[in-house]
C-alpha positions as CSV (number, residue, x, y, z in Angstrom):
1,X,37.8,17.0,-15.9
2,X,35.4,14.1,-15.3
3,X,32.3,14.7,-13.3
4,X,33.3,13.5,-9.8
5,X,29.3,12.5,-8.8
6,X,29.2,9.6,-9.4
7,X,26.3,6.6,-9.4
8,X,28.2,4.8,-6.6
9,X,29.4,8.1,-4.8
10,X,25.4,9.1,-4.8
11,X,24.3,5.8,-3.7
12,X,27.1,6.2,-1.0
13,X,25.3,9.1,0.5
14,X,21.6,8.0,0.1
15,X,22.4,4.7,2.0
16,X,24.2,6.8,5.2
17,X,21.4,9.4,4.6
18,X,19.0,6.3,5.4
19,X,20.7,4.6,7.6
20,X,22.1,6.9,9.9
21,X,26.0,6.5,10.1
22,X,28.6,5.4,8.0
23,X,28.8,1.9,9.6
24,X,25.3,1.0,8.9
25,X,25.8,2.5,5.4
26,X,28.5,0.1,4.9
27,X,26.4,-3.0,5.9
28,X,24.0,-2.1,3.4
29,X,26.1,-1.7,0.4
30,X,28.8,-4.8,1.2
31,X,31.7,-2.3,1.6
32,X,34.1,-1.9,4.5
33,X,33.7,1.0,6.6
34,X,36.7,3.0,5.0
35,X,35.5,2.3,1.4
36,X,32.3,4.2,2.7
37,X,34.6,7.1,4.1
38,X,37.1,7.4,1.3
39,X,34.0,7.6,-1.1
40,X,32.3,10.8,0.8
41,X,35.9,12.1,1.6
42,X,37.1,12.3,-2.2
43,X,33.8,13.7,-3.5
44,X,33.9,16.7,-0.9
45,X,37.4,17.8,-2.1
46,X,36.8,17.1,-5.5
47,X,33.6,19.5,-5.0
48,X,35.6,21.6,-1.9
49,X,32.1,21.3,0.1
50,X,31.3,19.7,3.0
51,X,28.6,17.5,2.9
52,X,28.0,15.6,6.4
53,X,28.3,17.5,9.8
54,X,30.4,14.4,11.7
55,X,29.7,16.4,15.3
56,X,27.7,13.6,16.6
57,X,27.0,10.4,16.3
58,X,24.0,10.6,13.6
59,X,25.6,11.3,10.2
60,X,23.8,14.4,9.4
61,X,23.7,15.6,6.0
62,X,24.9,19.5,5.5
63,X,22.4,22.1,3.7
64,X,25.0,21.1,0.9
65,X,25.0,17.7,1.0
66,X,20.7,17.9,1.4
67,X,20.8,19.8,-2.2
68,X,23.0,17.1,-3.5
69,X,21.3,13.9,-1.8
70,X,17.8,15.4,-3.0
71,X,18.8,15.8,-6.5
72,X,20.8,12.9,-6.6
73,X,17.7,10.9,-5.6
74,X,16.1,12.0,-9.0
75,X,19.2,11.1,-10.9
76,X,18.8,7.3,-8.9
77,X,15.2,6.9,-9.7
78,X,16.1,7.6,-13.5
79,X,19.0,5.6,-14.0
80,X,17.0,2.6,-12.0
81,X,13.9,3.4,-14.5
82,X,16.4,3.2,-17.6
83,X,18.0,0.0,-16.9
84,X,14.1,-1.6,-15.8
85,X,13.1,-0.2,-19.2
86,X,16.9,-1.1,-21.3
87,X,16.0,-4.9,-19.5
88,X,12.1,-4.5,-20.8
89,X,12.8,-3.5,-24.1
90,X,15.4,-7.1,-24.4
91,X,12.8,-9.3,-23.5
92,X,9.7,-7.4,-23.0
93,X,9.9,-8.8,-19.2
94,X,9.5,-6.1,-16.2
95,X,12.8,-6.8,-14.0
96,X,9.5,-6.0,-11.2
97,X,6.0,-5.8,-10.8
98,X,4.8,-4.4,-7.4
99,X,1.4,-5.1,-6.9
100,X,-1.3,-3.6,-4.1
101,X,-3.8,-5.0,-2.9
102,X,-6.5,-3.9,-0.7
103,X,-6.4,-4.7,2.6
104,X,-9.9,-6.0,2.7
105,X,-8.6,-9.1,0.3
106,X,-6.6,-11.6,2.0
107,X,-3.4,-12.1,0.0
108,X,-4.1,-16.1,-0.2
109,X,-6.7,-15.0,-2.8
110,X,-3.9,-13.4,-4.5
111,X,-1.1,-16.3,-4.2
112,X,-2.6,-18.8,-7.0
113,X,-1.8,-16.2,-9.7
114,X,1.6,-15.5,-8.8
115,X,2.3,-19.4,-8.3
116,X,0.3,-19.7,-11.7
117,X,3.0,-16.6,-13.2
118,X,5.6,-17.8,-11.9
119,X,5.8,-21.2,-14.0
120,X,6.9,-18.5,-16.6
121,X,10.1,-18.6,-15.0
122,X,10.6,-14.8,-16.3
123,X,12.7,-13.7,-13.6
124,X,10.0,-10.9,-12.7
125,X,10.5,-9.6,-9.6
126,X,7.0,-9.7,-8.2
127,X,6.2,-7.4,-5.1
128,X,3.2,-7.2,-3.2
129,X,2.0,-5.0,-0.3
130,X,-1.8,-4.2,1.5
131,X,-3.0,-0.5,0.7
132,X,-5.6,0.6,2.8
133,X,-9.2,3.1,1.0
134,X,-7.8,5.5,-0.9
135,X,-3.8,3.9,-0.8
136,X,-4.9,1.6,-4.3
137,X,-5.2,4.8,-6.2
138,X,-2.3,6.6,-4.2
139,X,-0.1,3.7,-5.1
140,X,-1.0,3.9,-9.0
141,X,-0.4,7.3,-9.2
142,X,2.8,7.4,-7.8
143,X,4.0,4.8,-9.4
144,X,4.9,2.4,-6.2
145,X,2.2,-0.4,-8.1
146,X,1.8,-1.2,-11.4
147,X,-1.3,-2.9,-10.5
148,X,-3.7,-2.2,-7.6
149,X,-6.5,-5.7,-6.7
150,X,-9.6,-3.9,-5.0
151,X,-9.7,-0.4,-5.1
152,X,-12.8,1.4,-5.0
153,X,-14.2,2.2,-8.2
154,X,-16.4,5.0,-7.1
155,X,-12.9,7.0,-5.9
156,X,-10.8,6.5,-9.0
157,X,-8.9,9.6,-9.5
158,X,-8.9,10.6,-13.2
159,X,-9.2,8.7,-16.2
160,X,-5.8,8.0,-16.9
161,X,-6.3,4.3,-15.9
162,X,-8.3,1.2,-17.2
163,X,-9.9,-0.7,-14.7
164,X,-11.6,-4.6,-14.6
165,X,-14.9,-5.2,-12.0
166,X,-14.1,-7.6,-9.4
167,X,-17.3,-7.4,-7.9
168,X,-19.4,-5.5,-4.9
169,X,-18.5,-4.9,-1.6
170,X,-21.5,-4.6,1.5
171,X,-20.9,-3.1,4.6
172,X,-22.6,-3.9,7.5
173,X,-22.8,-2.4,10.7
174,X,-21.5,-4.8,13.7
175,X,-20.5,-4.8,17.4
176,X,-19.4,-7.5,19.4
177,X,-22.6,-9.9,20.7
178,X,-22.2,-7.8,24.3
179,X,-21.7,-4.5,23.2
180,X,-24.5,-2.3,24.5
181,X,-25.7,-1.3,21.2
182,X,-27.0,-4.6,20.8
183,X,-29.8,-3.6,23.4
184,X,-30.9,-0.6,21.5
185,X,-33.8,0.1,19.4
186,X,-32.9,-0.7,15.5
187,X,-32.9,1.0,13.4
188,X,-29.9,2.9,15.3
189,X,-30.0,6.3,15.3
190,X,-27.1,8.0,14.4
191,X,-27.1,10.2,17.9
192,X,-27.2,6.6,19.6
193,X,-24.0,5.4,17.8
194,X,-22.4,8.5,18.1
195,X,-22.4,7.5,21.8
196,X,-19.8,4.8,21.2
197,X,-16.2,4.3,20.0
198,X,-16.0,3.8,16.3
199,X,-13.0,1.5,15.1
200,X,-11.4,3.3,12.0
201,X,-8.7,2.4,9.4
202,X,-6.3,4.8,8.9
203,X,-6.2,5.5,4.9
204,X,-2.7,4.6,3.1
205,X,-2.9,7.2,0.7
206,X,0.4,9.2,1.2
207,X,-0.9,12.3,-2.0
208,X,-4.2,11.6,-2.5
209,X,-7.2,12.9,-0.3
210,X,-7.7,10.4,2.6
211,X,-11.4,8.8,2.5
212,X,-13.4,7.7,5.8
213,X,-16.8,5.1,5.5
214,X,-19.3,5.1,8.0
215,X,-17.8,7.5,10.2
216,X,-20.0,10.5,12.4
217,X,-18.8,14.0,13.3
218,X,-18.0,14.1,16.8
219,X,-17.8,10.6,17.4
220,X,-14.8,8.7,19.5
221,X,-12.4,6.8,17.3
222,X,-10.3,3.5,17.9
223,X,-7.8,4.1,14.7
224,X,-6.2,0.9,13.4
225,X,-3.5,0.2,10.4
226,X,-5.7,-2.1,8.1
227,X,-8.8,-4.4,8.1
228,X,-7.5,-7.5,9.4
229,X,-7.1,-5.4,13.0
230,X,-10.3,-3.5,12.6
231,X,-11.6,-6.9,13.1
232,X,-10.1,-8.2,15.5
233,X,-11.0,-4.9,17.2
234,X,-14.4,-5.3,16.9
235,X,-14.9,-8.8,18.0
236,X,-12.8,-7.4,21.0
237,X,-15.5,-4.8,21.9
238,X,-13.1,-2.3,21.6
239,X,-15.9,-0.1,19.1
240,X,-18.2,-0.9,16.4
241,X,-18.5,-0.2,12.9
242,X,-19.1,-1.2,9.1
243,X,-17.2,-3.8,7.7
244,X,-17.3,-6.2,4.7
245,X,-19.3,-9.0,5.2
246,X,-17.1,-10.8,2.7
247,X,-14.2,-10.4,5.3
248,X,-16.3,-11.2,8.5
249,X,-18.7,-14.6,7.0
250,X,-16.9,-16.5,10.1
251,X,-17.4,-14.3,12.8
252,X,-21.3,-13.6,11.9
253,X,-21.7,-17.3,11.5
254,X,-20.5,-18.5,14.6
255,X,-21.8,-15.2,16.5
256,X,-18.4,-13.1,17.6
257,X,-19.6,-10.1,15.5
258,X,-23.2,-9.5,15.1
259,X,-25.2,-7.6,12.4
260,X,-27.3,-4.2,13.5
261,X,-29.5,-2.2,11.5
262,X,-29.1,1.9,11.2
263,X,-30.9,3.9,9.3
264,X,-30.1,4.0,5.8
265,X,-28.5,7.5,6.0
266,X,-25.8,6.4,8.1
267,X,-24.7,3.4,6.1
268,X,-22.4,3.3,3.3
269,X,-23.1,2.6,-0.2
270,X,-22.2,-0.9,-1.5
271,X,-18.8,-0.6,-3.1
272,X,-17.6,-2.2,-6.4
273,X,-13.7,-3.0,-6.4
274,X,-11.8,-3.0,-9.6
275,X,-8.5,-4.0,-10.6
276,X,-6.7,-1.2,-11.8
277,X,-3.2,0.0,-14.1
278,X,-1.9,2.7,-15.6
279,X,-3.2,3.5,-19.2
280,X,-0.4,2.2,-21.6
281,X,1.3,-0.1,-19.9
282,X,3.1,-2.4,-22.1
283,X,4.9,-4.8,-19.9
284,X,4.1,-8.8,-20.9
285,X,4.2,-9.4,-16.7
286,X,1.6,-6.9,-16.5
287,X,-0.5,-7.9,-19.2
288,X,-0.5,-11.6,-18.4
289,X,-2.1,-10.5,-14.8
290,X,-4.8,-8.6,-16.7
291,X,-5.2,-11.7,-18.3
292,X,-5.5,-13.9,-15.4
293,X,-7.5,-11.8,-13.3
294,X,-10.1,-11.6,-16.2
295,X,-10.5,-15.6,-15.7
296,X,-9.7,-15.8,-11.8
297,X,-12.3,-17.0,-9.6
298,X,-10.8,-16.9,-6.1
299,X,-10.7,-13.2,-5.8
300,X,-14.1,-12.7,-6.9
301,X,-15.4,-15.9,-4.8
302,X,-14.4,-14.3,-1.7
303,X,-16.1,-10.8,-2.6
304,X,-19.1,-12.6,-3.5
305,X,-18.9,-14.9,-0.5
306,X,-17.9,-18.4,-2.5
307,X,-15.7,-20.1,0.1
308,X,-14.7,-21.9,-2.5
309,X,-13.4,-19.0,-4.6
């Protein structure tokens, strides 16, 4: 008797799993409705289970269906891993290449090299997402990049990965021109900024520890999703806090943020970024990045403060 799980039957069940009823399961996967229903309907008899509880109007999965969508996930991941590798082993392409990039790099730093790949014409899918601190290194490990632009060296997690300097971050302590800290006594004493709203980033990391900079016990936090709004934040007067002066040259220049001294306890250490992958990656897409970020100057130009890049 054939096996009656099939690839489509478990792709079938992840996508109403997802999206919450058979309808939207159906938009997602080009099928009419009744293809979606016939699908879940033949696969319960065939294994005499039950696998959604239809009650209400959410689709919810049974504790049977929950075993079979959870191990079916595996089974999705590996056949989608086998054909990416069958397709890499034909041409020595990737079909995709996700790349992160940390937050603190604007992604127009990034967009000459994949304008520069893509006159390859490889057919590489090239995907590429903001991490946030320790999200880089999260990203690598569990495999959702294949490359990471900007993590922190200092927080690599291990040694199974080869990394290339990009240069050195320096954080410096601002405020908006009005914020009352601006009146104090410098250096500021920790106990004085403790007194007033610090503007956090909320790590990406989704396994590894989460990492703070700059931060004091106690203190009252503004908590924001990257750098960009940590910012934008901060020139509101909504808190103060360390940023990159590479990110911020504009707003010192023309006075929205302004620089404070603390003491040297209370500020971070400069932080060198790397580019980072996974040791023995094979992939020519990969490897031709490696390449180009060996040469590229516009990354490194805005860490060291070259508008020019």
């Amino acid at each position: 008797m054939a096996n009656p799980i099939t690839i489509e039957a478990l792709q079938v069940i992840d996508a109403i799993n997802r999206r919450g009823s058979f309808a939207a399961a159906a938009d997602e996967l080009f099928k009419v409705p009744s293809a979606i229903s016939y699908t879940v309907q033949k696969l319960e008899q065939d294994l005499d289970v039950t696998l959604f509880n239809r009650a209400g109007h959410r689709a919810v999965l049974t504790p049977a269906g929950e075993l079979l969508l959870e191990r079916g996930r595996q089974i999705l991941e590996a056949t989608a891993e086998l054909a990416d590798a069958t397709r890499q082993a034909a041409t020595g392409w990737e079909t995709r290449l996700s790349i992160a990039v940390d937050s603190i790099i604007p992604l127009d730093r990034v967009f000459p090299l994949i304008q520069a790949f893509n006159q390859h014409q490889s057919g590489v899918e090239i995907q590429l997402h903001h991490e946030v601190l320790m999200g880089c290194w999260d990203a690598l490990t569990c495999k959702r990049a294949d490359l990471a632009i900007g993590a922190s060296a200092s927080a690599r997690p291990g040694k199974s990965f080869n990394t290339l300097p990009l240069g050195t971050h320096e954080f410096i302590f601002v405020t908006h021109p009005d914020h009352p800290l601006t009146e104090a006594s410098q250096p500021l004493a920790p106990e004085t900024i403790r007194e007033y709203t610090s503007v956090v980033v909320r790590d990406s990391s989704r396994h590894l520890p989460p990492r703070t900079h700059g931060i004091l016990d106690r203190q009252q936090r503004l908590t924001v999703p990257d750098i960009r709004s940590k910012i934008l934040a901060q020139k509101e007067g909504l808190g103060v806090g360390y940023l990159p002066r590479a990110a911020i040259r504009k707003e010192l220049a023309s006075g929205a943020l302004v620089e404070l001294n603390t003491r040297d306890a209370q500020r971070p250490s400069q932080i060198e970024t790397v580019a980072a992958w996974r040791s023995g990656s094979e992939g020519r897409a990969l490897k031709w990045f490696i390449r180009a970020l060996r040469k590229d100057n516009a990354i490194r130009g805005f860490i060291s403060g070259n508008p020019e890049g």
